[in-house]
Biopython code that builds the backbone (N, CA, C, O; Angstrom):
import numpy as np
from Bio.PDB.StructureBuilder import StructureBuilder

atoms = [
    (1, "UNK", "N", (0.805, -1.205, 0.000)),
    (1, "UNK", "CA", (0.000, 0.000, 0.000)),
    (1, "UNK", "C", (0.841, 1.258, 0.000)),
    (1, "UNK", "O", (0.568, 2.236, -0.697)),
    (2, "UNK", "N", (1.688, 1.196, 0.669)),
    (2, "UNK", "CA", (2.826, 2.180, 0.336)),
    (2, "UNK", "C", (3.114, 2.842, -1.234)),
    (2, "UNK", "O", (3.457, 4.012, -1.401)),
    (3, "UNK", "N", (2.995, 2.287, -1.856)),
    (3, "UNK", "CA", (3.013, 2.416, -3.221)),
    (3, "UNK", "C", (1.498, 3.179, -3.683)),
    (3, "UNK", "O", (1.446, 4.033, -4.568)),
    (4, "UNK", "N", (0.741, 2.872, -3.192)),
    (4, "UNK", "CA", (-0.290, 3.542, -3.557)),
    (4, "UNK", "C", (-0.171, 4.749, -2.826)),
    (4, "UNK", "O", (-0.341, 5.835, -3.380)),
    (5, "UNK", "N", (0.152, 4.626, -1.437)),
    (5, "UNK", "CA", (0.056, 5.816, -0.986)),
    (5, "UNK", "C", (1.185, 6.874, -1.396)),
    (5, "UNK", "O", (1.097, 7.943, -0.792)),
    (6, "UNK", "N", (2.056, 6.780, -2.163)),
    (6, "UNK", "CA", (3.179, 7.495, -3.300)),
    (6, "UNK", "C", (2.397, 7.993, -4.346)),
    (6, "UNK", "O", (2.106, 9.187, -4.402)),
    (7, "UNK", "N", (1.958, 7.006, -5.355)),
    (7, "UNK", "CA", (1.575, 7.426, -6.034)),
    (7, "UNK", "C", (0.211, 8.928, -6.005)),
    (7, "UNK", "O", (0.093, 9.961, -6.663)),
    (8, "UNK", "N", (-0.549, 8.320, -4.931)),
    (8, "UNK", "CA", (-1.665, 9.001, -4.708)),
    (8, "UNK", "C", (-1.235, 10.890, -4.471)),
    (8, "UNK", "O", (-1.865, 11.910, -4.749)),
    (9, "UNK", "N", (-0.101, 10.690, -3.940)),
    (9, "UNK", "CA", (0.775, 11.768, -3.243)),
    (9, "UNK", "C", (0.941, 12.879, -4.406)),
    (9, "UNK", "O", (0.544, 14.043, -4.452)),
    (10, "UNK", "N", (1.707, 12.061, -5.374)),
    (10, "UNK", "CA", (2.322, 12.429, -6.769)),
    (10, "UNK", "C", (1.258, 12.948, -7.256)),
    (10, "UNK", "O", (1.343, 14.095, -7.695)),
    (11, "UNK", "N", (-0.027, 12.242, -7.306)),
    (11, "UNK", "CA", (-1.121, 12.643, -8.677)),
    (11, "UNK", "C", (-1.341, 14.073, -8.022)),
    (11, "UNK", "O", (-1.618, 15.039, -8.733)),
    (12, "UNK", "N", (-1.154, 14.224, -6.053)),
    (12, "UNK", "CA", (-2.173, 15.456, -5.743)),
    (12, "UNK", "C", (-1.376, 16.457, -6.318)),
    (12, "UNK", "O", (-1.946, 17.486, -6.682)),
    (13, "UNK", "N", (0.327, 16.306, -6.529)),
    (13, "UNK", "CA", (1.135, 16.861, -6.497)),
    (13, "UNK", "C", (0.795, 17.985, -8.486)),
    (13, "UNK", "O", (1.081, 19.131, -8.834)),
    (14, "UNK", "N", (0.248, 17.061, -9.050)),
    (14, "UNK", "CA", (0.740, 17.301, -10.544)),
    (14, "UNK", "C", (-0.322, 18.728, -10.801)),
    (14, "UNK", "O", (-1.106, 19.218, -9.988)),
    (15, "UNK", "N", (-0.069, 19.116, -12.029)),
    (15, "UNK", "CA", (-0.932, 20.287, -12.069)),
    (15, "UNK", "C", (-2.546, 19.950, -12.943)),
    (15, "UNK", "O", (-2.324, 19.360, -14.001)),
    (16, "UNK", "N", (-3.623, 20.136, -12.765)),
    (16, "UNK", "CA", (-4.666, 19.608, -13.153)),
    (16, "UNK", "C", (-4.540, 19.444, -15.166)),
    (16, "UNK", "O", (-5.070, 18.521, -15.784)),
    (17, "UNK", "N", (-3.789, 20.490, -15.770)),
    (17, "UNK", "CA", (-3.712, 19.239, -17.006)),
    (17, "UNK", "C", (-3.040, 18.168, -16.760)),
    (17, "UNK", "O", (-3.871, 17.260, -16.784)),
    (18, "UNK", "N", (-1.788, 17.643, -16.488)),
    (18, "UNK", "CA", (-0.901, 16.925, -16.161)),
    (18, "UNK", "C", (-1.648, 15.774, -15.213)),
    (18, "UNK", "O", (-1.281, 14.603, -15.315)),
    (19, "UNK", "N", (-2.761, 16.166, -14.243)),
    (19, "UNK", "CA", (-3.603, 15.216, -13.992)),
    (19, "UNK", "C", (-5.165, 14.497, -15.130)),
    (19, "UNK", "O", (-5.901, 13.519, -14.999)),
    (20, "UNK", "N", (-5.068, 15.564, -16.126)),
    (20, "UNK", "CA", (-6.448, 14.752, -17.254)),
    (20, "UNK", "C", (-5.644, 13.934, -17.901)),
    (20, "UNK", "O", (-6.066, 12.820, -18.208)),
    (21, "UNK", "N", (-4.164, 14.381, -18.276)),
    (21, "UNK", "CA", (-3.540, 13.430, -19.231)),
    (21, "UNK", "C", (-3.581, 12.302, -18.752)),
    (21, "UNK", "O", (-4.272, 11.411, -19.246)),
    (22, "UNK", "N", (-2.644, 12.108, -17.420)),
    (22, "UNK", "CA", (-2.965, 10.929, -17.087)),
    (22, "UNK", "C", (-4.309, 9.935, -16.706)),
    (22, "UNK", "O", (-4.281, 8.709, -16.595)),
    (23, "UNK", "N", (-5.275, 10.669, -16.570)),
    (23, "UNK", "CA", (-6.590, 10.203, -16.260)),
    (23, "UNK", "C", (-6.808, 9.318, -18.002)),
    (23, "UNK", "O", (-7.321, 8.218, -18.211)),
    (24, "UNK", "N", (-6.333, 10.088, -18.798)),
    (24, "UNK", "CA", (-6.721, 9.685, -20.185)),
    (24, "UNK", "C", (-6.377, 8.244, -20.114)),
    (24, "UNK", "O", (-7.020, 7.204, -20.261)),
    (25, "UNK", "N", (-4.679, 8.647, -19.735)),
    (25, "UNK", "CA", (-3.713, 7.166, -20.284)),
    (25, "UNK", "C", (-4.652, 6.398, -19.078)),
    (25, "UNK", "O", (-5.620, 5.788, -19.534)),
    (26, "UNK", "N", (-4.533, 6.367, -18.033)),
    (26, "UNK", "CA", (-5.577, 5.673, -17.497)),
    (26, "UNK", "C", (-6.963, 4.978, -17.518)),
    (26, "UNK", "O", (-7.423, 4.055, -16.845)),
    (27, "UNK", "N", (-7.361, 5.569, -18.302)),
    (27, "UNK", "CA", (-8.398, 5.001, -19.008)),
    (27, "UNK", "C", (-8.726, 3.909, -19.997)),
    (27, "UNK", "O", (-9.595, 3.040, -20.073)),
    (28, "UNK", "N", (-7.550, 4.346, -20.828)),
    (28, "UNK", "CA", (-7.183, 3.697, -22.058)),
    (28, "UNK", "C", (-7.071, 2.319, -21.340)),
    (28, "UNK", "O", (-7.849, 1.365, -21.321)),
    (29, "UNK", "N", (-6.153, 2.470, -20.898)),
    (29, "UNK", "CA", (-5.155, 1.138, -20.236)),
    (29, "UNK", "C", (-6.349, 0.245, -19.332)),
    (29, "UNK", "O", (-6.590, -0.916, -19.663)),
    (30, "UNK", "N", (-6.914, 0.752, -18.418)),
    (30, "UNK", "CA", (-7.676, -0.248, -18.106)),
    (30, "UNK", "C", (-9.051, -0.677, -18.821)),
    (30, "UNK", "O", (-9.677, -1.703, -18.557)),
    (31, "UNK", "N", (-9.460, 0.439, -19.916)),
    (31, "UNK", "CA", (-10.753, 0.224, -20.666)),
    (31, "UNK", "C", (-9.781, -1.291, -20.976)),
    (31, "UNK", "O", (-10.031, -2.274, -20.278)),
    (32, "UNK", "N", (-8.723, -1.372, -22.019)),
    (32, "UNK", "CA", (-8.196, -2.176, -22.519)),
    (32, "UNK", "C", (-8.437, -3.358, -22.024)),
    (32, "UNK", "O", (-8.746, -4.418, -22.568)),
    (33, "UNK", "N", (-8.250, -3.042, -20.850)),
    (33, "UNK", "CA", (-7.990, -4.464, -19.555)),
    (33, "UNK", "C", (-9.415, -5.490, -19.655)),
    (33, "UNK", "O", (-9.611, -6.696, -19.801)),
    (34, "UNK", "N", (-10.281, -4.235, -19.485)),
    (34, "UNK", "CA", (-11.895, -4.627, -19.174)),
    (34, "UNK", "C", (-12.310, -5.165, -20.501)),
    (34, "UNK", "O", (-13.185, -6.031, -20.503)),
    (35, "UNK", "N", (-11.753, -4.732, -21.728)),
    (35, "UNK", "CA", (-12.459, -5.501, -23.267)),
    (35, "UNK", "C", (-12.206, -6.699, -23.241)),
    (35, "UNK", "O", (-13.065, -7.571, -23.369)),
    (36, "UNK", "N", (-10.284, -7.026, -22.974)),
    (36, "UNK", "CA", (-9.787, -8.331, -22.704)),
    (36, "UNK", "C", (-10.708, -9.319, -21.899)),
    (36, "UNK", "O", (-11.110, -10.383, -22.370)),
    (37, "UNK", "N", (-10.924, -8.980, -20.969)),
    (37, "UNK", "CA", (-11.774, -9.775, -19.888)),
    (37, "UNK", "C", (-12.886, -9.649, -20.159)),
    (37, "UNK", "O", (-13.552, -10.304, -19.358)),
    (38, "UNK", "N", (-13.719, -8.970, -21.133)),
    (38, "UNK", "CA", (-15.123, -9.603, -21.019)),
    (38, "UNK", "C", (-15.205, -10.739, -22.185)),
    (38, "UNK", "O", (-15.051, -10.459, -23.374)),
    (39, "UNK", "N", (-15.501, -12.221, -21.646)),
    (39, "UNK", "CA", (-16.023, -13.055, -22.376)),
    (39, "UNK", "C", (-16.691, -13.220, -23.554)),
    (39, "UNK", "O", (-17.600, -12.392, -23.617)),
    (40, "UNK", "N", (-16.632, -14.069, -24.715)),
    (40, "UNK", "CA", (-17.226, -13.954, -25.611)),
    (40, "UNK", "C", (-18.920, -14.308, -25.760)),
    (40, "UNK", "O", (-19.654, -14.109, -26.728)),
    (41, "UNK", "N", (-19.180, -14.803, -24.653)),
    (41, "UNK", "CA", (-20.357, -14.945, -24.039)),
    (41, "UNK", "C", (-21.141, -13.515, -23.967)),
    (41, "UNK", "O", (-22.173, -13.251, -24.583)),
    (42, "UNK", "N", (-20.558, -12.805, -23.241)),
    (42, "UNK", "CA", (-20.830, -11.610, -22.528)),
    (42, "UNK", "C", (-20.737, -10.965, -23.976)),
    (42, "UNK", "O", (-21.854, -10.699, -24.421)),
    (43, "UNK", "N", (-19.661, -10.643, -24.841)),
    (43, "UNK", "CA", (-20.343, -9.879, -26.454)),
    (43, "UNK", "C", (-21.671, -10.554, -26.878)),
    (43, "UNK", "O", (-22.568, -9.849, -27.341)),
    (44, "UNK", "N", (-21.813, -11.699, -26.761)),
    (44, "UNK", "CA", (-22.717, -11.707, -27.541)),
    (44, "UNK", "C", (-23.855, -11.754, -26.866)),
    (44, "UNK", "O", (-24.871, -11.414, -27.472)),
    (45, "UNK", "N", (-23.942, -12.102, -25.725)),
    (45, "UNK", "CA", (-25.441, -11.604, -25.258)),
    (45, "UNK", "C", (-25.238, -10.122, -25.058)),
    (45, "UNK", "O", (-26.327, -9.672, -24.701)),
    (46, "UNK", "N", (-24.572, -9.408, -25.108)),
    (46, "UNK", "CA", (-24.884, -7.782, -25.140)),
    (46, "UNK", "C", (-25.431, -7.438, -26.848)),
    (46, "UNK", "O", (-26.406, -6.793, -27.234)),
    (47, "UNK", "N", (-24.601, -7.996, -27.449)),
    (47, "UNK", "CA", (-25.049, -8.348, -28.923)),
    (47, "UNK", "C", (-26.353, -8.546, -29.506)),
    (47, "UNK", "O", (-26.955, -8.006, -30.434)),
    (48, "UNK", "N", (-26.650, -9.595, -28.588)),
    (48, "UNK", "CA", (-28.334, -10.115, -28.857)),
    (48, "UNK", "C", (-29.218, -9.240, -28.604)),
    (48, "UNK", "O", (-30.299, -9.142, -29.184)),
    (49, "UNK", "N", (-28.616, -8.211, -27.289)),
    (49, "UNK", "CA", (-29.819, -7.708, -26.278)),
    (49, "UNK", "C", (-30.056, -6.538, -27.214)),
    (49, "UNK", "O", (-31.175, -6.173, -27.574)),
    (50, "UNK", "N", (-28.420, -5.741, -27.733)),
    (50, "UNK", "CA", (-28.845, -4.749, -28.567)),
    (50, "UNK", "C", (-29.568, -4.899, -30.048)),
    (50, "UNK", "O", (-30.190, -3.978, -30.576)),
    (51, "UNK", "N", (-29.388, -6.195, -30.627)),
    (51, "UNK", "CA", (-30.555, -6.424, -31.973)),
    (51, "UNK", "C", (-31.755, -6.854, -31.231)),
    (51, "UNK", "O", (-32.466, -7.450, -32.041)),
    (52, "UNK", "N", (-32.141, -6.838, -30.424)),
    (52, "UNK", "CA", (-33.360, -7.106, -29.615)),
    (52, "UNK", "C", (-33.920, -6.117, -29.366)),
    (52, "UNK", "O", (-35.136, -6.176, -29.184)),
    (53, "UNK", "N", (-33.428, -5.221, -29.299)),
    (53, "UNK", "CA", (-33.932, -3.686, -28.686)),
    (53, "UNK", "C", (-34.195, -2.923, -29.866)),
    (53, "UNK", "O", (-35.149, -2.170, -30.062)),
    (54, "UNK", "N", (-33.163, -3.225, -30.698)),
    (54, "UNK", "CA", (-33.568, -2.596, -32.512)),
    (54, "UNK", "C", (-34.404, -2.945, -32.839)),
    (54, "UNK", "O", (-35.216, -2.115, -33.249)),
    (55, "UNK", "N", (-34.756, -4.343, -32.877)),
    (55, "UNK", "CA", (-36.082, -5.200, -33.417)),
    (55, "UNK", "C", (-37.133, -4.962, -33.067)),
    (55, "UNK", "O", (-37.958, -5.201, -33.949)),
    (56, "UNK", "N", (-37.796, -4.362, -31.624)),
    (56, "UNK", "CA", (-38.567, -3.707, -30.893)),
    (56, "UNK", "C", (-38.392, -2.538, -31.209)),
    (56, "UNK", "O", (-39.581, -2.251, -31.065)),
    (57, "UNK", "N", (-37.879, -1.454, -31.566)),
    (57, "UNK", "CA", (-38.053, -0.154, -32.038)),
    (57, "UNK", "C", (-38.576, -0.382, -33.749)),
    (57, "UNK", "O", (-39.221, 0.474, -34.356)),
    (58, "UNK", "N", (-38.208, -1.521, -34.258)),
    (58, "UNK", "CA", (-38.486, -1.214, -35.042)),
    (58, "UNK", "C", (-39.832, -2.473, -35.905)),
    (58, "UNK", "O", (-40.173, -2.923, -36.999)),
    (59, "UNK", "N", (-40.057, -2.506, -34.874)),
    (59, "UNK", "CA", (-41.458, -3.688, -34.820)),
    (59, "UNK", "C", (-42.708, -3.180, -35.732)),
    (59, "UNK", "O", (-43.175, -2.047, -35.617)),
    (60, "UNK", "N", (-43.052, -3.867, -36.383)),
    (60, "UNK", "CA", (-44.514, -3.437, -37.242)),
    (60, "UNK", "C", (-45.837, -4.123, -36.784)),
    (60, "UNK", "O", (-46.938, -4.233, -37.323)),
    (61, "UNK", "N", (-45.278, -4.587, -35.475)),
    (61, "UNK", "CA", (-46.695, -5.092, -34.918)),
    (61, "UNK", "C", (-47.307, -6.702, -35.258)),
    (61, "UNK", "O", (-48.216, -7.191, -34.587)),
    (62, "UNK", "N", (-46.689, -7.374, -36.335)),
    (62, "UNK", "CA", (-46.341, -8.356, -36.515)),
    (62, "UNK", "C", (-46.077, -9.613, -36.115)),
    (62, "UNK", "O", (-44.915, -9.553, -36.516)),
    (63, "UNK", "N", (-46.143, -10.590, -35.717)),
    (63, "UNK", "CA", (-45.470, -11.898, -35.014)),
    (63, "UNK", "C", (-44.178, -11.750, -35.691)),
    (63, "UNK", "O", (-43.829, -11.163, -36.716)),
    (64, "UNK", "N", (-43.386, -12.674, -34.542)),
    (64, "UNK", "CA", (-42.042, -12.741, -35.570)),
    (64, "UNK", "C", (-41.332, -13.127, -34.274)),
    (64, "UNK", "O", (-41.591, -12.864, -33.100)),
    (65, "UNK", "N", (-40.268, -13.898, -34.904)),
    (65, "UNK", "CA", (-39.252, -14.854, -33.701)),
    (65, "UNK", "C", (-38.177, -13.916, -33.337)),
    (65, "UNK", "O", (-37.732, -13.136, -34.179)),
    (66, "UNK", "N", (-37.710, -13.949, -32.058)),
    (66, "UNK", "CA", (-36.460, -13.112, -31.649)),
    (66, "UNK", "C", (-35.507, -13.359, -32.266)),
    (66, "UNK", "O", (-35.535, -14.457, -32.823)),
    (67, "UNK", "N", (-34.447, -12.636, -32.433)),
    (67, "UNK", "CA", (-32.764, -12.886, -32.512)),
    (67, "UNK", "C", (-32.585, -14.295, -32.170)),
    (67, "UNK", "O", (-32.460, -15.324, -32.833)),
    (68, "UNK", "N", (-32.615, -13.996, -30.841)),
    (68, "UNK", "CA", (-31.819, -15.323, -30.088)),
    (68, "UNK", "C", (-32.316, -16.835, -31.162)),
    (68, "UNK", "O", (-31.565, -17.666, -31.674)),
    (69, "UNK", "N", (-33.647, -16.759, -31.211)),
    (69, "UNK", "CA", (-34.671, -17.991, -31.870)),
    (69, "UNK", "C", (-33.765, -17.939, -33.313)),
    (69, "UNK", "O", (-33.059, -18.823, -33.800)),
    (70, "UNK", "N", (-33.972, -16.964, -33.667)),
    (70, "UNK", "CA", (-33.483, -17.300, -35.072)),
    (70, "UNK", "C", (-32.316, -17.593, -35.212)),
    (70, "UNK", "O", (-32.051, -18.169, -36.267)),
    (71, "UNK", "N", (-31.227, -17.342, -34.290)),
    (71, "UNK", "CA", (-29.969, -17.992, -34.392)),
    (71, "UNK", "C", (-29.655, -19.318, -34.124)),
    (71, "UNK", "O", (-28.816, -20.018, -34.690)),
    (72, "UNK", "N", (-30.434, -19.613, -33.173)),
    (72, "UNK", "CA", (-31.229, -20.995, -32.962)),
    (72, "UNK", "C", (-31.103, -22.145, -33.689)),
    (72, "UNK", "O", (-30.481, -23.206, -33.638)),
    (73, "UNK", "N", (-32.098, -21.447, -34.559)),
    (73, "UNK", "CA", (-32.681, -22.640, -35.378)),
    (73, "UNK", "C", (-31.601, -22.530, -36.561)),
    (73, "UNK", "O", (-31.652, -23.525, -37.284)),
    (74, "UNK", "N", (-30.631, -21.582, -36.955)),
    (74, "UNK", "CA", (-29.874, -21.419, -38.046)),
    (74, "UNK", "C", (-28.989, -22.530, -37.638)),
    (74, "UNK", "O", (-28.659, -23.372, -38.473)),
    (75, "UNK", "N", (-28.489, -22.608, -36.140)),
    (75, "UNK", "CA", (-27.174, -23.119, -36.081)),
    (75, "UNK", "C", (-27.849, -24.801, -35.367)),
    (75, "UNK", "O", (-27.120, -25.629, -34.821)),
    (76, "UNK", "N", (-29.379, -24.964, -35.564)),
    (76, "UNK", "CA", (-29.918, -26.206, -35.279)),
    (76, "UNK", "C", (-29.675, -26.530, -33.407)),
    (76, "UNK", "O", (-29.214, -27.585, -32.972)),
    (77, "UNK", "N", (-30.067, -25.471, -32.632)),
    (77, "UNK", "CA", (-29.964, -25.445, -31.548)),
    (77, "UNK", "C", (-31.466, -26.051, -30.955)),
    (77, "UNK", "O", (-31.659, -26.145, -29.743)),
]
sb = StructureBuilder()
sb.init_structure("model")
sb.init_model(0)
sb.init_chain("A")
sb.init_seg("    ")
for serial, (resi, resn, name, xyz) in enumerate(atoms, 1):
    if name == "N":
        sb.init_residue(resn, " ", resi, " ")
    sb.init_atom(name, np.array(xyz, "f"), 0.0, 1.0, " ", f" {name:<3s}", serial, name[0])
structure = sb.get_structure()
């Protein structure tokens, strides 16, 4: 923790651009982290949920099988 408590020291230390920059690179770097680690599971049900939500905006009132169904039956699930 020592190390954190340095660093923490340093950031109060820097001047507020010198603190967005790094907020940036910070960002970057762990957005990065978080894409790596989300599962390919996890794309594609975010995937599904967002053509699911299109499909409902753009509904004509119609019957009609979900995403999920129709991928379904494409890949004989």
């Amino acid at each position: 923790m020592d190390t954190l408590k340095k660093i923490k020291s340093a950031v109060t230390a820097l001047s507020f651009a010198d603190q967005q920059v790094l907020l940036s690179w910070l960002q970057s770097v762990v957005g990065l982290r978080m894409i790596k680690q989300t599962t390919t599971d996890e794309r594609r049900d975010a995937w599904l949920q967002r053509m699911e939500e299109r499909r409902l905006r753009g509904a004509t009132g119609k019957a009609g099988s979900s995403i999920q169904q129709l991928m379904n039956d494409l890949r004989g699930d």
